[in-house]
N, CA and C atoms as a LAMMPS dump frame, in Angstrom:
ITEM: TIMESTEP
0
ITEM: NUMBER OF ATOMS
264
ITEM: BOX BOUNDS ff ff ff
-5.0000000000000000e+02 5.0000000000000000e+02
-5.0000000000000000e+02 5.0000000000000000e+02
-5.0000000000000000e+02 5.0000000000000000e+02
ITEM: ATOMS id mol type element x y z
1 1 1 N -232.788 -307.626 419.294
2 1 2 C -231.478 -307.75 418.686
3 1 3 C -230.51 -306.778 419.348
4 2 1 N -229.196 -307.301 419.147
5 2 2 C -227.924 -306.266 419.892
6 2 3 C -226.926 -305.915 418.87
7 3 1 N -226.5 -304.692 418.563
8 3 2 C -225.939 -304.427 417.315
9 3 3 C -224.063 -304.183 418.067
10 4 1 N -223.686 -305.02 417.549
11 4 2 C -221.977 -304.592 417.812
12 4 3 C -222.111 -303.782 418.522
13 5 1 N -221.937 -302.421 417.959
14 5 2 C -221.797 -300.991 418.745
15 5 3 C -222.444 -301.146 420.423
16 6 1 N -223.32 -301.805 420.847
17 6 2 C -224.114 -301.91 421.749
18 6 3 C -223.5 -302.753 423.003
19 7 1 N -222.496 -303.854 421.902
20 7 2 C -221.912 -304.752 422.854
21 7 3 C -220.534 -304.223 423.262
22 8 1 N -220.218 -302.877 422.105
23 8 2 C -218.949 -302.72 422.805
24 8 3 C -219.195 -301.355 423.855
25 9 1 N -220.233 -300.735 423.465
26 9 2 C -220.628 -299.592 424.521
27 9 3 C -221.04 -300.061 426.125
28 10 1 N -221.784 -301.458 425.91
29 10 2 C -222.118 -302.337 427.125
30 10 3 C -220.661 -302.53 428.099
31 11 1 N -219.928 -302.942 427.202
32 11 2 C -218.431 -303.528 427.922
33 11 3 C -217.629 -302.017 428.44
34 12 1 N -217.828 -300.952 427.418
35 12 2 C -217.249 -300.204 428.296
36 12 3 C -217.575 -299.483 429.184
37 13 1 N -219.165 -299.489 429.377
38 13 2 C -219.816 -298.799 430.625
39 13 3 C -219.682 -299.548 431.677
40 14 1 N -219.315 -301.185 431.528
41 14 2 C -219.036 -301.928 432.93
42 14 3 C -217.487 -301.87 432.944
43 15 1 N -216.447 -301.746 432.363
44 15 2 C -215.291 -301.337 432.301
45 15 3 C -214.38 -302.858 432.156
46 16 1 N -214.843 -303.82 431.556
47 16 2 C -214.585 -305.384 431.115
48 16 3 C -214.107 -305.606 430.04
49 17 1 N -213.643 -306.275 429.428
50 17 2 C -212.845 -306.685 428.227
51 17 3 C -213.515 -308.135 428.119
52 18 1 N -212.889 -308.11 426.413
53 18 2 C -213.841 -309.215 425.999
54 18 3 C -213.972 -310.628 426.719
55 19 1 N -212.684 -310.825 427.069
56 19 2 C -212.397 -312.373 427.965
57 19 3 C -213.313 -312.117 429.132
58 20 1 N -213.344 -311.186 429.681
59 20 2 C -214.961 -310.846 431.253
60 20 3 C -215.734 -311.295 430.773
61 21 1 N -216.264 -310.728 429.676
62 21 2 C -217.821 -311.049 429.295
63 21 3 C -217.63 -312.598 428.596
64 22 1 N -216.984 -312.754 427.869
65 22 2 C -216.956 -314.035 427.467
66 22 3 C -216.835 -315.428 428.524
67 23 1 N -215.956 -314.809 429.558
68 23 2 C -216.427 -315.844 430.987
69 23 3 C -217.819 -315.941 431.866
70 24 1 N -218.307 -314.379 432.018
71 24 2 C -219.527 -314.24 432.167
72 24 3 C -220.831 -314.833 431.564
73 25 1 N -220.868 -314.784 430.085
74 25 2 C -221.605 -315.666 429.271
75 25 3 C -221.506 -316.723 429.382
76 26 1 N -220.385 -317.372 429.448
77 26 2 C -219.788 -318.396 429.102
78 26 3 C -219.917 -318.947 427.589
79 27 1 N -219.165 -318.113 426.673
80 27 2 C -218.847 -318.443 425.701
81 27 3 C -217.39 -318.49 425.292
82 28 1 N -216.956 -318.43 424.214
83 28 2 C -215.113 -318.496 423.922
84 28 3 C -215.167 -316.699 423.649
85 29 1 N -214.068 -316.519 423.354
86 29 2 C -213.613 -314.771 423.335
87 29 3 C -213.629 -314.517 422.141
88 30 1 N -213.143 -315.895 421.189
89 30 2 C -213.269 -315.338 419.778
90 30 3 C -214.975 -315.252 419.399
91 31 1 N -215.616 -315.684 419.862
92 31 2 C -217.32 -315.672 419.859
93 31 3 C -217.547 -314.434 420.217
94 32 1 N -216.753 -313.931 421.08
95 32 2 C -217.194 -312.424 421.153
96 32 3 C -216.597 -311.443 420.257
97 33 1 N -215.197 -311.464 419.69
98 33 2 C -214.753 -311.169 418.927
99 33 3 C -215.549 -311.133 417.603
100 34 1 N -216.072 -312.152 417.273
101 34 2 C -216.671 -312.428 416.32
102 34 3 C -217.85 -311.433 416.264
103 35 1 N -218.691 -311.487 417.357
104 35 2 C -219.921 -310.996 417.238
105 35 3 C -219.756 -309.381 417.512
106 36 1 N -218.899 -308.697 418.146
107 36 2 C -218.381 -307.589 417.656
108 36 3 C -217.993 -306.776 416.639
109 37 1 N -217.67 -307.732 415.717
110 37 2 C -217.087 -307.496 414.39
111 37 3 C -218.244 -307.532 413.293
112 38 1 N -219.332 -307.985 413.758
113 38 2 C -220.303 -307.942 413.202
114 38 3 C -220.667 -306.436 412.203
115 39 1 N -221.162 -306.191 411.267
116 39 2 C -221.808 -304.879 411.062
117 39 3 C -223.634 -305.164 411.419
118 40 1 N -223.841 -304.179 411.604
119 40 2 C -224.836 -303.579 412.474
120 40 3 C -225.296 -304.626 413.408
121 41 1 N -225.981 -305.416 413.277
122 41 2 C -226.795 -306.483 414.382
123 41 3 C -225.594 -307.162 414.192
124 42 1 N -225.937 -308.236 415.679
125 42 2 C -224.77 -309.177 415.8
126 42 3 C -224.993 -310.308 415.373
127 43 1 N -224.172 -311.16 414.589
128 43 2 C -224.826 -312.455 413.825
129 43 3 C -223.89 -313.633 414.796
130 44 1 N -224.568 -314.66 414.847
131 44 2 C -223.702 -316.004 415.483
132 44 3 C -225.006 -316.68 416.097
133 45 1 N -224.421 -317.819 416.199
134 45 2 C -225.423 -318.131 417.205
135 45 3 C -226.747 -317.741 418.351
136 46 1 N -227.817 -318.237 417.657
137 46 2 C -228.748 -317.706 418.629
138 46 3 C -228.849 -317.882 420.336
139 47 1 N -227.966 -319.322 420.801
140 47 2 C -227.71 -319.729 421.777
141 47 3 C -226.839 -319.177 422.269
142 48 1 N -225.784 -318.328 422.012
143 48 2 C -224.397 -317.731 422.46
144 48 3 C -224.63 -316.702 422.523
145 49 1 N -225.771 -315.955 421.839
146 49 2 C -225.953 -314.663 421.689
147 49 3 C -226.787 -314.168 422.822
148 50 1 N -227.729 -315.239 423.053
149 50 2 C -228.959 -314.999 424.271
150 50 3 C -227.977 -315.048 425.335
151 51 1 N -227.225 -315.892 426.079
152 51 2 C -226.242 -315.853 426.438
153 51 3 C -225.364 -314.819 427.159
154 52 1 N -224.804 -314.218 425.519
155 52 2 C -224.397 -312.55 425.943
156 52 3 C -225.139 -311.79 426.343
157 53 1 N -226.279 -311.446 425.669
158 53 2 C -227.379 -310.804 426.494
159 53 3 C -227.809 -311.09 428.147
160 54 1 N -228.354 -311.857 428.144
161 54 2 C -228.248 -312.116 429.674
162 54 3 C -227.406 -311.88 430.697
163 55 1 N -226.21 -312.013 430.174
164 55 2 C -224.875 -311.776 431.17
165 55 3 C -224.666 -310.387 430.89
166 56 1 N -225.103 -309.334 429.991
167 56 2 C -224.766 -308.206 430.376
168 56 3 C -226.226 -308.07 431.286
169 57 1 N -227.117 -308.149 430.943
170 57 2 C -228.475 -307.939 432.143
171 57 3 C -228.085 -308.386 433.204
172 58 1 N -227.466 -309.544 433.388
173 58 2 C -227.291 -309.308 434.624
174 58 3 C -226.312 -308.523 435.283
175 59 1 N -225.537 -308.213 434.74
176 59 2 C -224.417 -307.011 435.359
177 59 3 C -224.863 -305.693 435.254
178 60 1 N -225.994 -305.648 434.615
179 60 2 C -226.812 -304.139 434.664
180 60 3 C -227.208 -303.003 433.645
181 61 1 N -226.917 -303.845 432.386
182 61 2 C -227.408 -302.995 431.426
183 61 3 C -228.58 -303.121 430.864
184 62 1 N -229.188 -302.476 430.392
185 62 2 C -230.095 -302.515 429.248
186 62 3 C -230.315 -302.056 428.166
187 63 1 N -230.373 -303.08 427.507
188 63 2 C -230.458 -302.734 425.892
189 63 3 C -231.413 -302.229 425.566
190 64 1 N -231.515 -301.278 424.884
191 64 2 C -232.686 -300.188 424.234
192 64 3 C -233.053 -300.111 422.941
193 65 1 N -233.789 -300.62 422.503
194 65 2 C -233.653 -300.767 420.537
195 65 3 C -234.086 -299.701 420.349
196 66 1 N -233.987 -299.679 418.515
197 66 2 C -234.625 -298.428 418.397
198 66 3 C -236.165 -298.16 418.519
199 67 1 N -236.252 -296.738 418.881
200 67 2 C -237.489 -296.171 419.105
201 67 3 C -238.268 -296.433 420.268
202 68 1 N -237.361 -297.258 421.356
203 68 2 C -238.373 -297.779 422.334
204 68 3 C -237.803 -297.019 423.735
205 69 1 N -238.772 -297.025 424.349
206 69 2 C -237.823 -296.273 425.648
207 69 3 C -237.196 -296.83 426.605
208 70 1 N -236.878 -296.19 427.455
209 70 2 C -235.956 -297.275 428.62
210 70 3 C -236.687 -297.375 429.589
211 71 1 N -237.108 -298.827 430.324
212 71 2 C -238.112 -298.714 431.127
213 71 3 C -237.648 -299.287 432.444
214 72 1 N -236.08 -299.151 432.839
215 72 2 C -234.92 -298.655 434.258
216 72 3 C -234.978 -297.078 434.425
217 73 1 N -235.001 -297.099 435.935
218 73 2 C -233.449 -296.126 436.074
219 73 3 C -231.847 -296.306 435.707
220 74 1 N -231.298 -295.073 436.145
221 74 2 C -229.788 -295.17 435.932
222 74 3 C -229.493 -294.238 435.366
223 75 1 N -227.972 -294.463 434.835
224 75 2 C -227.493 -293.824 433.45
225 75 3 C -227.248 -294.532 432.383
226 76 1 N -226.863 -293.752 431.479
227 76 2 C -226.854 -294.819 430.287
228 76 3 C -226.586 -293.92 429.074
229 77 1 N -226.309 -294.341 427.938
230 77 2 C -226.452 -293.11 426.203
231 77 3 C -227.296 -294.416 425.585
232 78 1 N -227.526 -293.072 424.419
233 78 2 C -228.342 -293.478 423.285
234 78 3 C -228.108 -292.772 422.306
235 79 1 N -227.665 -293.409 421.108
236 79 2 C -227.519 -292.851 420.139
237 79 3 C -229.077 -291.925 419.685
238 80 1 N -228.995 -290.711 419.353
239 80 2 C -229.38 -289.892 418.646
240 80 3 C -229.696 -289.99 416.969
241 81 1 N -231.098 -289.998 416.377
242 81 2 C -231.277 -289.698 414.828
243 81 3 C -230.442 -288.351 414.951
244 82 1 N -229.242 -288.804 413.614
245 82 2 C -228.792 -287.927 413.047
246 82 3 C -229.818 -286.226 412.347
247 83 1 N -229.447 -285.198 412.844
248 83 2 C -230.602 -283.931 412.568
249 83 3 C -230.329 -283.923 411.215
250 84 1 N -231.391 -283.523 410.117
251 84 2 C -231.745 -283.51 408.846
252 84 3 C -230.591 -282.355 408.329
253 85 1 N -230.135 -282.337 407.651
254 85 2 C -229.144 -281.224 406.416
255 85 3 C -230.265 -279.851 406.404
256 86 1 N -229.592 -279.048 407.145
257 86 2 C -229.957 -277.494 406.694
258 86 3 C -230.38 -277.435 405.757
259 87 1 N -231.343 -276.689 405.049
260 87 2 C -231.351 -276.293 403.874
261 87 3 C -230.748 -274.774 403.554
262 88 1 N -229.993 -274.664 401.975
263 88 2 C -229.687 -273.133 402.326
264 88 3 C -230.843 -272.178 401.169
């Protein structure tokens, strides 16, 4: 799965806007719009979605779920588990 946050961190590490990737996929822009707007995972179509995925793989990202490692080189982020509340 690809969570919003992922698709918009994807777009800005290749430096593209939604109409790129949405030509790239070949889907419509509001489909990407849409699936952006998503909260946490991205919901829409399973066919449009594989889609997006692919077309950012092929431009060079990789998606990293949680807990799993990255098994490229490169650069890249990853969100961080938030560190536990001090105790006082």
């Amino acid at each position: 799965m690809i969570t919003a946050a992922q698709m918009r961190a994807a777009r800005a590490l290749l430096g593209i806007d939604q109409k790129t990737l949405a030509e790239k996929a070949g889907v419509s822009v509001p489909t990407i719009q849409r699936m952006e707007a998503s909260p946490g995972n991205v919901r829409g179509v399973v066919e449009s979605l594989t889609k997006v995925v692919e077309a950012l793989d092929a431009l060079g990202i990789e998606l990293i779920g949680d807990n799993a490692p990255s098994t490229a080189l490169g650069r890249g982020v990853r969100l961080k588990e938030p560190a536990p509340p001090r105790g006082g």
